[in-house]
FISEDREN-943873 format. One record per residue (C-alpha): residue in one letter; x, z, y. Coordinates in nm, 2 decimals, always signed. Example, Ala and Ser with C-alpha at 12.3 -4.5 7.8 and 13.67 -1.06 7.14 Angstrom:
BEGIN
<torlo><type>A</type><east>+1.23</east><up>+0.78</up><north>-0.45</north></torlo>
<torlo><type>S</type><east>+1.37</east><up>+0.71</up><north>-0.11</north></torlo>
//
This chain:
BEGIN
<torlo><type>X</type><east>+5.11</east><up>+0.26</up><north>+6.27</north></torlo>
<torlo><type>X</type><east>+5.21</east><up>+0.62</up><north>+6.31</north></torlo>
<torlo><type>X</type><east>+4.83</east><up>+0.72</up><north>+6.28</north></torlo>
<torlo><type>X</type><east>+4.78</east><up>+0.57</up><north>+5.95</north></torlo>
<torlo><type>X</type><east>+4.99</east><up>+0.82</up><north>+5.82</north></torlo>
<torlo><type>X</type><east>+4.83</east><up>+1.13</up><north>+5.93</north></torlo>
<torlo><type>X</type><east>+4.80</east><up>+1.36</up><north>+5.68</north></torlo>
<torlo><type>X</type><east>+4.39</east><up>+1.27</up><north>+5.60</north></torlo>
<torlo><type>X</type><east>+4.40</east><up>+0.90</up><north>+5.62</north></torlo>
<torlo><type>X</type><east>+4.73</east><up>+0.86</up><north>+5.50</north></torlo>
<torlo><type>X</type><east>+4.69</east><up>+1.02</up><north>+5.17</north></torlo>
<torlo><type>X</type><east>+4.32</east><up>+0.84</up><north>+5.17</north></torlo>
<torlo><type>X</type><east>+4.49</east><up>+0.47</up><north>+5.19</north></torlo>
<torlo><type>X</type><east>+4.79</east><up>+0.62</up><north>+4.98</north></torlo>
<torlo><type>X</type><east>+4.53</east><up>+0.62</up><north>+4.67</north></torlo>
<torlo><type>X</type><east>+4.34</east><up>+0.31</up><north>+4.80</north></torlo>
<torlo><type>X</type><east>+4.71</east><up>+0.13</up><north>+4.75</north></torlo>
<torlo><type>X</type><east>+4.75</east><up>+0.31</up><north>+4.46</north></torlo>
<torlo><type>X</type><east>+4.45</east><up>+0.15</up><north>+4.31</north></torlo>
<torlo><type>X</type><east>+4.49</east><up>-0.16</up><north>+4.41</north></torlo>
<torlo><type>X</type><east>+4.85</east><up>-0.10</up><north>+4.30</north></torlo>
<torlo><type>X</type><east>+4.67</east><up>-0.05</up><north>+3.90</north></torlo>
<torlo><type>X</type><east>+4.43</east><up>-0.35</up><north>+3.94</north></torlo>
<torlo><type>X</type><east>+4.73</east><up>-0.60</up><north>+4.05</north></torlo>
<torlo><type>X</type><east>+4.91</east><up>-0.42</up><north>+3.69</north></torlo>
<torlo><type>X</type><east>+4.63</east><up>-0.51</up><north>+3.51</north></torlo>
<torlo><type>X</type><east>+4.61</east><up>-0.88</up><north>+3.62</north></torlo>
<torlo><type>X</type><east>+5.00</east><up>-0.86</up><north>+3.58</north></torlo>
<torlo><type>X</type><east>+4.92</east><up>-0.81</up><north>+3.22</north></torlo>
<torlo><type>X</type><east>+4.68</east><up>-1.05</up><north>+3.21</north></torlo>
<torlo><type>X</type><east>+4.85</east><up>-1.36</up><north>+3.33</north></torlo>
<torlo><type>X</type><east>+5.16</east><up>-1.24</up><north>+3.11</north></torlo>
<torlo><type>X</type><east>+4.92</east><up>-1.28</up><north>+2.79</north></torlo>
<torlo><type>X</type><east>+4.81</east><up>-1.59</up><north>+2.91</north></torlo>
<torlo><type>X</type><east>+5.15</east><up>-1.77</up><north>+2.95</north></torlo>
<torlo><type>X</type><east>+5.27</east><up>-1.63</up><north>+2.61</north></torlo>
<torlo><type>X</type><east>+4.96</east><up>-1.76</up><north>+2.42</north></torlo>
<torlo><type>X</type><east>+5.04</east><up>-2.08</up><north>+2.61</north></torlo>
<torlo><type>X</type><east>+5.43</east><up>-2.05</up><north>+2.51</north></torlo>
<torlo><type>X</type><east>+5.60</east><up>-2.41</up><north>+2.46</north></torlo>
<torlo><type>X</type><east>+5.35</east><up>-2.55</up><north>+2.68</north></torlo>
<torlo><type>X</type><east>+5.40</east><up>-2.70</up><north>+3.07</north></torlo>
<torlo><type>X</type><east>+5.14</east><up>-2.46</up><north>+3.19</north></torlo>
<torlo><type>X</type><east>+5.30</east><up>-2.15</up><north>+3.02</north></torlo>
<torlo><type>X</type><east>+5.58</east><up>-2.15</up><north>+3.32</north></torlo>
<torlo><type>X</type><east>+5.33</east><up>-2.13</up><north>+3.60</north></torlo>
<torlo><type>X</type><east>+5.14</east><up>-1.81</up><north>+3.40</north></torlo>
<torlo><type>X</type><east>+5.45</east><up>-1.69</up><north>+3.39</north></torlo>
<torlo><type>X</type><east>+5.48</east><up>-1.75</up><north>+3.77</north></torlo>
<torlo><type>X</type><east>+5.14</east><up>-1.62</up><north>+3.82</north></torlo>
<torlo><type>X</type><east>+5.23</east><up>-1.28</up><north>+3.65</north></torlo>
<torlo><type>X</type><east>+5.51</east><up>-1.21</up><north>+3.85</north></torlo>
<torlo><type>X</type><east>+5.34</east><up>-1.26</up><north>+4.17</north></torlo>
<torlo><type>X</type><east>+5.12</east><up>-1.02</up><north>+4.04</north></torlo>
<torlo><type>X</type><east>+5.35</east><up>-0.77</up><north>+3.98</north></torlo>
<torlo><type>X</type><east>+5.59</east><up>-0.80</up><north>+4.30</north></torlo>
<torlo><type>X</type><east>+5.21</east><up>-0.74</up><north>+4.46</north></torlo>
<torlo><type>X</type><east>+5.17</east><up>-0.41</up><north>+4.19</north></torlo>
<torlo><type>X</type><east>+5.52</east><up>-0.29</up><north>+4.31</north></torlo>
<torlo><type>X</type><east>+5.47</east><up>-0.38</up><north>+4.67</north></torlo>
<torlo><type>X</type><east>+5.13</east><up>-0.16</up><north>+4.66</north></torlo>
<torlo><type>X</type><east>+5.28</east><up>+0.13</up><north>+4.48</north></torlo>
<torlo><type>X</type><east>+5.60</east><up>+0.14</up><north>+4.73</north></torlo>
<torlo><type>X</type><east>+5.31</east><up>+0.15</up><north>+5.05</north></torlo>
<torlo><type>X</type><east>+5.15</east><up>+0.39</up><north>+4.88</north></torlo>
<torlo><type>X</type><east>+5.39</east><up>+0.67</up><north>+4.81</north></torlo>
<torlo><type>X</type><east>+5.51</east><up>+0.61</up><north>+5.18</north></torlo>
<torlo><type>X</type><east>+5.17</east><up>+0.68</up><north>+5.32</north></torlo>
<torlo><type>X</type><east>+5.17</east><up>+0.98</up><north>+5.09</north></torlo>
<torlo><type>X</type><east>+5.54</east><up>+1.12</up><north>+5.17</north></torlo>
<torlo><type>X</type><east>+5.51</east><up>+1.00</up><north>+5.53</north></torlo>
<torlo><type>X</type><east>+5.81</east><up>+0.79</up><north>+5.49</north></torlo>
<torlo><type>X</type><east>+5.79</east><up>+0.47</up><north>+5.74</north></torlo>
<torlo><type>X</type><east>+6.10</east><up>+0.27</up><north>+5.55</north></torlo>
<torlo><type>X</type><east>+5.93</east><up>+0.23</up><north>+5.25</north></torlo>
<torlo><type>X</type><east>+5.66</east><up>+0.07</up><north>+5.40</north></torlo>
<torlo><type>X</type><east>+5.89</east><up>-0.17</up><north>+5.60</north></torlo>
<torlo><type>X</type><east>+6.13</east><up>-0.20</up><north>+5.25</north></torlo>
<torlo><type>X</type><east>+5.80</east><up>-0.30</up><north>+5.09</north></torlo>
<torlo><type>X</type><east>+5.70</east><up>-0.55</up><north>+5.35</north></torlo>
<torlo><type>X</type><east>+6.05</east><up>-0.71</up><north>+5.31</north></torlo>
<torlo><type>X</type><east>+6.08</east><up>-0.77</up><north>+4.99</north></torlo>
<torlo><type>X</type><east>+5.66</east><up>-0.87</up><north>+4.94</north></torlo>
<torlo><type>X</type><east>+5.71</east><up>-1.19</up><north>+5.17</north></torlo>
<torlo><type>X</type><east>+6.04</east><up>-1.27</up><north>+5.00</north></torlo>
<torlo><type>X</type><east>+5.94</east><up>-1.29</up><north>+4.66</north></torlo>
<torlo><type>X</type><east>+5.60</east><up>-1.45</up><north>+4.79</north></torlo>
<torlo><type>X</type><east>+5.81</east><up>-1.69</up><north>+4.95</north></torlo>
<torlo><type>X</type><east>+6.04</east><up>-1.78</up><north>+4.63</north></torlo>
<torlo><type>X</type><east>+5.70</east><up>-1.75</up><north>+4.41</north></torlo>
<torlo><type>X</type><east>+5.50</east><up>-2.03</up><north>+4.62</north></torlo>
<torlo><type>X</type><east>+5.82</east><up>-2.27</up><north>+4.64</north></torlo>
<torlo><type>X</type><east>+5.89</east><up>-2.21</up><north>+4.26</north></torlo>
<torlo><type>X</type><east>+5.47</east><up>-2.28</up><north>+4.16</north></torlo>
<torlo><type>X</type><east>+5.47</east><up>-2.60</up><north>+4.38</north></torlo>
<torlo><type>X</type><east>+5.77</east><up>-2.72</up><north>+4.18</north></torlo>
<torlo><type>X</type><east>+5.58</east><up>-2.63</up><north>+3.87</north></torlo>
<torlo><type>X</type><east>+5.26</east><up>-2.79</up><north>+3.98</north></torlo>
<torlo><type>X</type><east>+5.46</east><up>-3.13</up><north>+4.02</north></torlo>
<torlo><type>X</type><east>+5.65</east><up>-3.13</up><north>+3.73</north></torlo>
<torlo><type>X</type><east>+5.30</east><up>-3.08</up><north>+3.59</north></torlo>
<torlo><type>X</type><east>+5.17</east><up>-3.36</up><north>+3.77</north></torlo>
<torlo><type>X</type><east>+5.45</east><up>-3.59</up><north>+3.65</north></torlo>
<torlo><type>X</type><east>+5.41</east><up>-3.48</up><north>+3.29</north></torlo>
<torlo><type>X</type><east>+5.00</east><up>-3.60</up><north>+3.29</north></torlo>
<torlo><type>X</type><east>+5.11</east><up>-3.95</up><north>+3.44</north></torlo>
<torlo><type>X</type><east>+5.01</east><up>-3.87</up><north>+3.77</north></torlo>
<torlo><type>X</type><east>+5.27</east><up>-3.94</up><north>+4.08</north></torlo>
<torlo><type>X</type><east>+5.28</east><up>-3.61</up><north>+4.30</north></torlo>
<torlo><type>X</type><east>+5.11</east><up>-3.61</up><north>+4.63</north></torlo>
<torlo><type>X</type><east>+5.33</east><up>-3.77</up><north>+4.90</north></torlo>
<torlo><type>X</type><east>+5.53</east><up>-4.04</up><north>+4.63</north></torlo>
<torlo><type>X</type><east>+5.38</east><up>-4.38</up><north>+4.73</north></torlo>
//
């Protein structure tokens, strides 16, 4: 772990995760377009959803990345904390989406006899 942040290939992966940081804002962006030019529909919510994954991943990326750069370990372990929570709460929130979905078309959710 320690070697990763080594002056040369820290600050190298710093502005790999700093790109990838930008591209994960962009897609952000993206998915928050879609779910308001979807607004009053069932699928609007899990665009919605989609967006903020994106941007906990935008965040998450930005927070590894100026740790690699300032050689500061607890923002890399801060970052790591807070990316599988939200992941967590995103994939538990989507799967209720995608059933309520799944009840709105007529269709019984998976496991309902």
């Amino acid at each position: 772990m320690f070697i990763l942040m080594e002056p040369p290939l820290g600050i190298g992966l710093a502005f790999v995760l700093a790109g990838v940081a930008m591209l994960a804002a962009i897609l952000c962006v993206q998915r928050f377009r879609t779910a308001y030019r979807l607004a009053g529909q069932y699928a609007c919510a899990l665009w919605f959803v989609r967006g903020i994954r994106c941007l906990i991943i935008a965040l998450t990326g930005a927070a590894w990345s100026a740790g690699l750069y300032w050689q500061q370990t607890w923002l890399l372990i801060i970052g790591l904390v807070i990316l599988a929570q939200e992941l967590y709460e995103g994939f538990v929130l989507s799967s209720a989406l995608r059933e309520g979905l799944q009840i709105e078309n007529g269709r019984a959710p998976k496991g309902v006899l």
